[in-house]
Every structure is written in C-alpha cells, then in structure tokens.
TIFIZA-31314 format. One line per 8 residues: number of its first residue (from 0); their letters; for each residue x negated, y negated, z of C-alpha. Coordinates in nm, 2 decimals. Layout:
N
NUM) a) X Y Z; ...
END
This chain:
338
0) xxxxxxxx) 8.72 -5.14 17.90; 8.37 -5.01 17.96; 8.18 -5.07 18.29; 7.91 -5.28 18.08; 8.18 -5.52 17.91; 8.39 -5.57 18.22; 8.05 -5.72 18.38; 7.97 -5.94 18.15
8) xxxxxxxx) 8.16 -6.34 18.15; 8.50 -6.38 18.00; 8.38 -6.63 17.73; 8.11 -6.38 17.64; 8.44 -6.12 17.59; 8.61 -6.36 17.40; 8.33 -6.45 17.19; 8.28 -6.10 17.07
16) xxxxxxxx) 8.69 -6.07 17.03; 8.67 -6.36 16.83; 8.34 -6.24 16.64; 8.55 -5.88 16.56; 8.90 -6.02 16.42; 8.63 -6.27 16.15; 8.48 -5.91 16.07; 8.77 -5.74 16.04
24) xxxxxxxx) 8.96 -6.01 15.86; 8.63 -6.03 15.67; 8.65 -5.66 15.52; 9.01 -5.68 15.50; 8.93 -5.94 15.22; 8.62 -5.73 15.09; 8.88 -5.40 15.08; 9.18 -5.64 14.85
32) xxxxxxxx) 8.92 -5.82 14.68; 8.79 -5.50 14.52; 9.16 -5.34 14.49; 9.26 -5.71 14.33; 8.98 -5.61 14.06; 9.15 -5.33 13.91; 9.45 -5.55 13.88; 9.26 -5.80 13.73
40) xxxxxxxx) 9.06 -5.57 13.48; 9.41 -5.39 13.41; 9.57 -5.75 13.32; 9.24 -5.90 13.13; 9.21 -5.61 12.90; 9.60 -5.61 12.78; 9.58 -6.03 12.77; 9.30 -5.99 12.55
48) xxxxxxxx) 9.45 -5.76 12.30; 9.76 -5.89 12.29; 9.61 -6.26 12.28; 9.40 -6.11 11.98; 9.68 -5.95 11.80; 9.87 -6.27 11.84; 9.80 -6.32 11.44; 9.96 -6.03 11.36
56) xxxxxxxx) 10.24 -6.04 11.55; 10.31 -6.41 11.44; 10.24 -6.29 11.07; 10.46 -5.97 11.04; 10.64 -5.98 11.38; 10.86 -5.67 11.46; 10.77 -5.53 11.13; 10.48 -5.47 11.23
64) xxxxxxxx) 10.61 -5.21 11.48; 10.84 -5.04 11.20; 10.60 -5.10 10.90; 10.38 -4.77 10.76; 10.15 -5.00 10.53; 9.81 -5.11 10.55; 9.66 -5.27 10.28; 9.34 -5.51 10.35
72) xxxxxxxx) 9.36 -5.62 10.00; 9.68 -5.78 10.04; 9.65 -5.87 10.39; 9.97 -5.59 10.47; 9.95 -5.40 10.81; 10.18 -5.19 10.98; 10.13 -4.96 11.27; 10.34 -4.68 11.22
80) xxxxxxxx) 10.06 -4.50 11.05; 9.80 -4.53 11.35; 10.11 -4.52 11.61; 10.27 -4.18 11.50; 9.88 -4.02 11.43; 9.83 -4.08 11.83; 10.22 -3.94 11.96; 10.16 -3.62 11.75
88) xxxxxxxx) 9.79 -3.57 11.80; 9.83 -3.60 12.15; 10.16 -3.39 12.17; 10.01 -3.10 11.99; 9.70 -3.11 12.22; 9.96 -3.11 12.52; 10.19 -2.82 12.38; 9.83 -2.61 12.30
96) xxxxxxxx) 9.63 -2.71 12.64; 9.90 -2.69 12.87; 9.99 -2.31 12.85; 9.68 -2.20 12.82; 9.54 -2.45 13.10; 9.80 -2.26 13.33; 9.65 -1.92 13.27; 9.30 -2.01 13.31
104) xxxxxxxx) 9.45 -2.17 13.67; 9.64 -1.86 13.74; 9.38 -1.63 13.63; 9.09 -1.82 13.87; 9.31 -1.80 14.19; 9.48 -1.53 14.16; 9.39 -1.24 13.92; 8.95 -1.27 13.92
112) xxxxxxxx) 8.82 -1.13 14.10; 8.55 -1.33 14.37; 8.21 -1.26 14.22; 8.31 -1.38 13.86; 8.59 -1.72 13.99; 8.29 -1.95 14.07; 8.07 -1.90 13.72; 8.35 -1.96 13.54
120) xxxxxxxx) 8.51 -2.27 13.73; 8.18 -2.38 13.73; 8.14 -2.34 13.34; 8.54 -2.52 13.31; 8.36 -2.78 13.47; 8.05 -2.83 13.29; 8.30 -2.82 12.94; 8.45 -3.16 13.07
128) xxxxxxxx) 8.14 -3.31 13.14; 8.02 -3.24 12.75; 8.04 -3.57 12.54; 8.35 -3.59 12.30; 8.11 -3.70 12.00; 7.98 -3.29 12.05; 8.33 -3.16 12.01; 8.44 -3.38 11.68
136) xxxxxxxx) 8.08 -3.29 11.55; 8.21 -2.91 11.64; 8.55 -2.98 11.45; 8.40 -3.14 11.17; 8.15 -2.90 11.05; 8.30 -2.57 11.23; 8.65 -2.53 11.29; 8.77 -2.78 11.00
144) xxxxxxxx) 8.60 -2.56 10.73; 8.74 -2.21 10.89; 9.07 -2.38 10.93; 9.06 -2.52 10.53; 8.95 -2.15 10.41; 9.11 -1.92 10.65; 9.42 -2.10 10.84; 9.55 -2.34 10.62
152) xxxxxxxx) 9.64 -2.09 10.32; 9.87 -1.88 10.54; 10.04 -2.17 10.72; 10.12 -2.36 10.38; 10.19 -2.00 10.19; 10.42 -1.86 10.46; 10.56 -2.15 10.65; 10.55 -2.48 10.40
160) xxxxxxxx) 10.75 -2.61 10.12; 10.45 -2.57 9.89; 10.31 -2.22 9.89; 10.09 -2.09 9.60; 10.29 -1.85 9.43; 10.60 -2.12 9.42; 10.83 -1.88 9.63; 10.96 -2.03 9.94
168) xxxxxxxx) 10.93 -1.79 10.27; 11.24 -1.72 10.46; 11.14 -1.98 10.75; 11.04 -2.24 10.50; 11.42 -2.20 10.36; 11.65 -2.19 10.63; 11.43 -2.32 10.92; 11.48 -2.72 10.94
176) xxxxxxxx) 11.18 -2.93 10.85; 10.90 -2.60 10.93; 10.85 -2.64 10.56; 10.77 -3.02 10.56; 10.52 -3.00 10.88; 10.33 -2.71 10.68; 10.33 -2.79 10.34; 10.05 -2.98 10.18
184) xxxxxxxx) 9.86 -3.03 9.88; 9.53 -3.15 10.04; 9.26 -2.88 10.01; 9.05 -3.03 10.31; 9.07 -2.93 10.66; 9.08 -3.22 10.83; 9.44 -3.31 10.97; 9.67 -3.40 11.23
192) xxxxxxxx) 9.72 -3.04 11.33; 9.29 -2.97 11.37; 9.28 -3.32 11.55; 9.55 -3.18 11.78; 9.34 -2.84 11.84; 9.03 -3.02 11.93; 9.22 -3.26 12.14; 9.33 -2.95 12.31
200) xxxxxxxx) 8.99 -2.77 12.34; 8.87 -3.12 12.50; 9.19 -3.18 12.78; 9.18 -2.79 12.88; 8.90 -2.82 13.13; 9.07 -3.14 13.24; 9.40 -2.96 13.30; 9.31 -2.60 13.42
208) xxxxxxxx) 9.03 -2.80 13.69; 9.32 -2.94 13.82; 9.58 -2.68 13.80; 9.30 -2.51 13.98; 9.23 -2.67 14.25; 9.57 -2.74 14.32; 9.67 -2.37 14.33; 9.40 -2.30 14.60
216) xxxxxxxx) 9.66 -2.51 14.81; 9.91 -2.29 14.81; 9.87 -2.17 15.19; 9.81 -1.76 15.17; 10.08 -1.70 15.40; 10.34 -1.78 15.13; 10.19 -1.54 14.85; 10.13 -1.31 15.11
224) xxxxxxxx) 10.46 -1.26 15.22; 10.59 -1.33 14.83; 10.33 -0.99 14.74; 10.47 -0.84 15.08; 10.83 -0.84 14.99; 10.72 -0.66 14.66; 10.65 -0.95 14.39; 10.40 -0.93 14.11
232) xxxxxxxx) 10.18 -1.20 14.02; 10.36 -1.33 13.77; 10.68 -1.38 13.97; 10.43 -1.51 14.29; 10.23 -1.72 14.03; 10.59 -1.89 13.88; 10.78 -1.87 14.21; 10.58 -1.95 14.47
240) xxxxxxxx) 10.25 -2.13 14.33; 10.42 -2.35 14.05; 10.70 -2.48 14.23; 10.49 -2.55 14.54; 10.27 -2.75 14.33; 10.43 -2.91 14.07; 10.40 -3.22 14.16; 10.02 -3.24 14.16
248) xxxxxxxx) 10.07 -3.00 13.83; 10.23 -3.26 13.65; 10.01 -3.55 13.73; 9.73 -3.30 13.61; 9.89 -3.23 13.27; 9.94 -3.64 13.23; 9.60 -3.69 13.34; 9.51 -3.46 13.01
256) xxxxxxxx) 9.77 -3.67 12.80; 9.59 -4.01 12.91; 9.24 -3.88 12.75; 9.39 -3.75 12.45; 9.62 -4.06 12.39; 9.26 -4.25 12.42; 9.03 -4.04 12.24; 8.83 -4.19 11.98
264) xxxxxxxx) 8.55 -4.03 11.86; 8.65 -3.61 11.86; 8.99 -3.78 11.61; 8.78 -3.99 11.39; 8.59 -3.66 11.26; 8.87 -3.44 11.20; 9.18 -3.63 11.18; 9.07 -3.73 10.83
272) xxxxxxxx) 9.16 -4.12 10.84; 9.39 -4.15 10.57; 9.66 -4.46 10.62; 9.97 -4.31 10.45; 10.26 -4.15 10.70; 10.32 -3.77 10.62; 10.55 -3.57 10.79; 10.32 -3.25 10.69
280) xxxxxxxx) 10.06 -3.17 11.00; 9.83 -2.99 10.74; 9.74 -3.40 10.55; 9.50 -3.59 10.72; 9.65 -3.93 10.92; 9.53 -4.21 11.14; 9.56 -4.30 11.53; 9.52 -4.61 11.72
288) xxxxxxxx) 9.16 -4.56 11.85; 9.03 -4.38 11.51; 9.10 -4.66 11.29; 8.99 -4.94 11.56; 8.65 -4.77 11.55; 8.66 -4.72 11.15; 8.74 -5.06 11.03; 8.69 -5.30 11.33
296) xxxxxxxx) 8.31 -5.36 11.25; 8.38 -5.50 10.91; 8.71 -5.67 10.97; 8.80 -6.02 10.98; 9.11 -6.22 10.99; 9.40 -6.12 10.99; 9.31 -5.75 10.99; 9.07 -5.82 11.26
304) xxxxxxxx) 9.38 -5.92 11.50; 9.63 -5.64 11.32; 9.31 -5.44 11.50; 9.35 -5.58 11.84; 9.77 -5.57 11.83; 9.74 -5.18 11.77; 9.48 -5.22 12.10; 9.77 -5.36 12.26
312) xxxxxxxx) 9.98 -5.11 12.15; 9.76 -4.87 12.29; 9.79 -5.04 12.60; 10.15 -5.01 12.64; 10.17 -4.65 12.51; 9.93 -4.52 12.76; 10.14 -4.72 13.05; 10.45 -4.56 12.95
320) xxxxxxxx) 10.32 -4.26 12.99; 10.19 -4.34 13.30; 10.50 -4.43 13.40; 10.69 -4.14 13.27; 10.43 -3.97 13.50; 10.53 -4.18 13.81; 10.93 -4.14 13.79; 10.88 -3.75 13.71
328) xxxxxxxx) 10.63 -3.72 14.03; 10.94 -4.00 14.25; 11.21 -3.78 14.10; 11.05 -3.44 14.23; 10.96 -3.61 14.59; 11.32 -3.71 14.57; 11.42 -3.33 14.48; 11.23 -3.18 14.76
336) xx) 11.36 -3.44 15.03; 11.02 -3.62 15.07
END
C-alpha cells in the first residue's frame, strides 16, 4: 500500500474499496452488455426472417426446401433454385480464389523481393476496400461480353453435350456429367460460372490479406533452418509455412466463403436471374441474396414471406459454414495437442 493511502482513515480506505468494486462491477456490465448485443442482433435478425417466412413455411412446408419452382402468378415458390445458385456460386469462387490467394501470399513473403512487397500488399488491400456494385458493373459490361464471345464457345464446343458442329469431344463422352455443367444453349454470358469468377476476383484480396499476414508469422528461424538443410521454397512454403499456419489459413479462406455466400449486388449483374434449376454452369440461375434484392421491392403476400424464409435460409447456410469453420479450426487444435 502506498505511503499516502496508508495515512489516510480506514473508512476513507474502505470507501474508495467500496467506490472501485461499483466501478468495476459497473464496466463489467458495460463490457457483457455490449458482447450481449451481438447475441441479441445475431438472434433478432434470424427471428425476424424466420417469423417472416412463417407464411411460406406454413403454406408449402418442407417442400419448400426440395421444391425448384417459383411462379408469382400462381403463388408457387421453392428454394432450390435460389439455394443451389448460392452453394455453386460460392464454391466456384472458393475453388478459383483459394489457389491463387495462396500464391499471391507465398509470393509476398517469400519470393518479392522488399522494395516491390509493400505496393502491392498495399494495392491487395485497396482491391477489398472497392465497392462490390464496381465489380458486378465490371462483370456485366466487361468480362460477361468477352466470356459470351471468346470463352463460352470453347467450353460448350469442347467440353459440353451441345457443341456446334453436333460431335461430342472425348471428355464430353466418357467424362461423367463434364458435358452437362458445359453445355448450354443460352448465347448470353451471364451465368453461374461468370458469377463464380467475379465472386472470386472480389474474395481474393480477402483471402491472400490474410494468408498474408499470417505467413509473416512464421518465426524465421524455421524457414531458415528449412532453406539451411537444402529446401526450396516451394517445399519451405508447403512444409513449413502452411502447416504452421493452417489454422489461421483456414479461417481466412471461410472468412472469403462468408462474403461470397452473402454477396448481393456483384451476383445480381452477372448471374443472369433466371428461376429455372440447370445443371449446366454456362445458363444463367438465381441465389438467395440476388433474387431478395430483385423481387422484394414489389412483392407482397405470400411471395413477400417466401422472400424472408430464403433470408432465413440464408441465415442458417452461412452458420453452417461457420460452423464447419469452427470444428475444422477445434479438430486441428486437437491435432496439434493444443
């Protein structure tokens, strides 16, 4: 106790001991009160879609899980359409952004040299921070047309059931279902493959900023030693650097997963907004957020709540995810004895 306190009276000392536990009990509350607000936001925002979709549900039940139609005029609505257009979208972006994520990471900390690693983390940086409304504008009325006039042809002619000339290609004969995902009759370029694309041109700064960062982690020591005992990059970069941070890898690539799965505005231009399930890639589909923001503005009724139960649905696909993402990051810790 300082000299000061020990000179002052005891009820003095125990008014100030009382005064500190109020304070601290005080910003113990202030501290759960604002954690308890996430919760609260969390569970407000899935009671209100799935008390809006309550309609729906009651109307079509679990067929409305299982059902591919949507037909205002008859007051029919399924979200298998809008469902599937989100899981491939999103897995295509994931299967594009990921690999080449990884080599931006790898190339940054390992491979560029100093004078040229901080302009281009800083321009990976400055690509997250650009609006998604710039890159569906960019899909739309860039990469859509050169995919339609310059892509598209040799995918359907040398990979799909439905080529040109008539004459099937070796892979679109004996590979299964590579002629189904690339055949197509629509002569547009908007699809669930260019919707996956610009998905992934949007998640890769995401991704490799994290990968990034991550990698820097990695003490030198390690590689040092790796590099010492006569390793190349790629064997330190795989060896050494992934396995060391893997765990923080992974949470990266499902932190890429969760923007994709919720991207509205970069789909709604390029993903072409049809409501009709093909298992072609090349025809334009629907997700979730896409046809929320196309038809929720002039809906009403029943297909106003059909609306908010593929909001729920939203909901509960993103948690899953997040969840896969937690019991892959416990099952690692559990690997590495943590």
């Amino acid at each position: 106790m300082p000299a000061n306190q020990a000179a002052l009276p005891i009820d003095i000392l125990e008014q100030r001991s009382h005064r500190d536990a109020r304070h601290e009990r005080l910003f113990r509350w202030l501290l759960k009160g604002c954690a308890l607000i996430v919760l609260a936001s969390l569970l407000g925002a899935a009671g209100a879609t799935l008390w809006g979709g309550r309609e729906a549900f009651s109307a079509f039940g679990w067929h409305f899980l299982v059902s591919s139609a949507w037909d205002p005029g008859n007051d029919v609505y399924g979200a298998v359409v809008p469902v599937y257009g989100t899981i491939a979208t999103s897995l295509i972006a994931l299967l594009i952004a990921v690999p080449i994520s990884f080599g931006i990471a790898v190339y940054l900390s390992e491979v560029a040299p100093a004078w040229l690693r901080t302009p281009v983390a800083s321009a990976i940086e400055l690509l997250a921070g650009i609006p998604s409304i710039i890159y569906g504008m960019w899909g739309l009325f860039v990469f859509a047309p050169f995919f339609a006039n310059h892509i598209k042809p040799w995918l359907t002619n040398n990979l799909g059931n439905k080529p040109d000339d008539g004459k099937l290609s070796w892979a679109a004969e004996h590979v299964p279902f590579v002629g189904k995902l690339f055949g197509s009759d629509y002569p547009f370029g908007a699809s669930i493959l260019v919707a996956g694309i610009v998905l992934a041109v949007m998640i890769i700064p995401f991704i490799s900023s994290v990968m990034r960062e991550v990698f820097q982690t990695v003490p030198t020591r390690l590689k040092e030693s790796a590099y010492a005992l006569g390793s190349s990059t790629w064997e330190v970069s795989w060896d050494i650097v992934l396995p060391y941070t893997r765990s923080a890898v992974i949470g990266g690539i499902f932190l890429g997963l969760g923007r994709a799965l919720g991207e509205t505005m970069a789909v709604t231009f390029v993903l072409g907004n049809a409501m009709h399930l093909s298992a072609s890639l090349l025809d334009p589909g629907a997700s979730i957020a896409s046809t929320i923001a196309n038809q929720f503005s002039e809906a009403t009724g029943l297909q106003k709540s059909s609306l908010m139960a593929l909001a729920f649905l939203l909901f509960v696909v993103t948690f899953v995810v997040l969840l896969i993402a937690r019991l892959m990051l416990r099952q690692l810790a559990r690997k590495e004895g943590r």
